[in-house]
N, C-alpha and C positions, 0 to 999 in steps of 0.2 A: 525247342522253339526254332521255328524256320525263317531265318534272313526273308525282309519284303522284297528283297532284289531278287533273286530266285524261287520262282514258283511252288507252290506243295504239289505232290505228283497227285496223280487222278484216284488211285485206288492204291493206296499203300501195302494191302495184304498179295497185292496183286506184281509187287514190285521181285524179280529175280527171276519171274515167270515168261518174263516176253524172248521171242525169238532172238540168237545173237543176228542173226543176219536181219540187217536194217539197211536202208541209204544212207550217206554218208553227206549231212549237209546238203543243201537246195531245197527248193520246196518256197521258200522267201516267208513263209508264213508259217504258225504255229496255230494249234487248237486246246492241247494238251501237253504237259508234263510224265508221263509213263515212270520212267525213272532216272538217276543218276546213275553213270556209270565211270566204273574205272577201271582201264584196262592197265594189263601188268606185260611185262617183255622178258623173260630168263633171262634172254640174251643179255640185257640192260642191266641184269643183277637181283632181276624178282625172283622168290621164290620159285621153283620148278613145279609150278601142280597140275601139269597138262601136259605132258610126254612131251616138252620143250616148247608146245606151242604157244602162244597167247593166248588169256586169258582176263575176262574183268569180274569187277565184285558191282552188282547192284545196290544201291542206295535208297532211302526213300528222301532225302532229307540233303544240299550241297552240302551242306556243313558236312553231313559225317561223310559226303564220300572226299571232301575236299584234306579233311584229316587226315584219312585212311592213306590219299595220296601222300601227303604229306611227308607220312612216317612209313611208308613201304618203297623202299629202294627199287627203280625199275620201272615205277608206276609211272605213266601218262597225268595228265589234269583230266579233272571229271570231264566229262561228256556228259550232254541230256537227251533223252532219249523219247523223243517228240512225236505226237500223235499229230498227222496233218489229217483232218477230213476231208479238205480239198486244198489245192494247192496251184502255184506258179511254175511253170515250167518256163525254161529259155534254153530253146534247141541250137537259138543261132543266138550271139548277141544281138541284144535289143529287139529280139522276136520272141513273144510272150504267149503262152497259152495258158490257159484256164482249164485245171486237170478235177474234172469234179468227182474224183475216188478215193478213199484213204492208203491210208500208208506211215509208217514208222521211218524217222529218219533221225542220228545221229547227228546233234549240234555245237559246237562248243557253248557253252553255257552263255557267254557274253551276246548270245542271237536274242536269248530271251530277256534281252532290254527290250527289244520291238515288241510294243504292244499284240495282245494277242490277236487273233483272227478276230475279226465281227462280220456281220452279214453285207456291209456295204466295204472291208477292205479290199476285195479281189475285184469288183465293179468298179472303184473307185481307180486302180489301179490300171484296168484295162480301158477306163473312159480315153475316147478321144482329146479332152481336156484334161486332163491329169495334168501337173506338174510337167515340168521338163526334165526334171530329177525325182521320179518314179519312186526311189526308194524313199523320199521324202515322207510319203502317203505310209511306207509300213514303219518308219521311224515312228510315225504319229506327231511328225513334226510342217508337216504338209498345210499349206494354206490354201484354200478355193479363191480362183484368179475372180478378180469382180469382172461383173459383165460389161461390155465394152460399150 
């Protein structure tokens, strides 16, 4: 059974399959869950199963990768491994653009308290009237200013 705080991923047969090369965090928004992961360090005391390099174990489910972490010396905290269909970019701070292509990016798990993507958050977002604290609107804690 899977925690309501963390999402069930998209395709579970599909999980251990995805590319390791992802983005690492950004993006501001989420679409999908892909998988849980958890990377391991020799260096740190993990097991050596990669000619010293780094290595993670796919998940379908936090709990078991959050376990897995747990009890294997060396291990990182999970990671989620998040399907953006379109996304927030910020080249400069507080200059935004609206990147409408997909992409895989590595999140810590505690991103996916922000509510997921919907069709008015990235509009909402880039509105002239948005909030004055932007990330308010992907908290899902954003209130619309009454009209003047």
């Amino acid at each position: 059974m899977s925690d309501p705080q963390y999402p069930r991923v998209l395709d579970p047969d599909a999980v251990g399959t995805h590319s390791a090369a992802a983005k690492a965090g950004g993006g501001y928004v989420w679409d999908e869950v892909l998988e849980y992961r958890v990377w391991c360090h020799p260096e740190r005391g993990a097991p050596d199963e990669a000619f010293g390099n780094d290595y993670y174990y796919a998940f379908p489910t936090y709990e078991d990768a959050a376990a897995f972490a747990r009890a294997t010396e060396g291990a990182e905290e999970p990671l989620a491994l998040v399907l953006q269909r379109e996304y927030i970019e910020e080249p400069e701070p507080g200059q935004y653009v609206h990147v409408r292509e997909e992409r895989m990016a590595e999140w810590p798990v505690q991103f996916l308290q922000r509510p997921r993507r919907n069709a008015s958050t990235i509009p909402d977002f880039m509105a002239p009237d948005a909030p004055a604290n932007r990330l308010d609107i992907l908290r899902g804690t954003a209130t619309k200013a009454r009209p003047g």
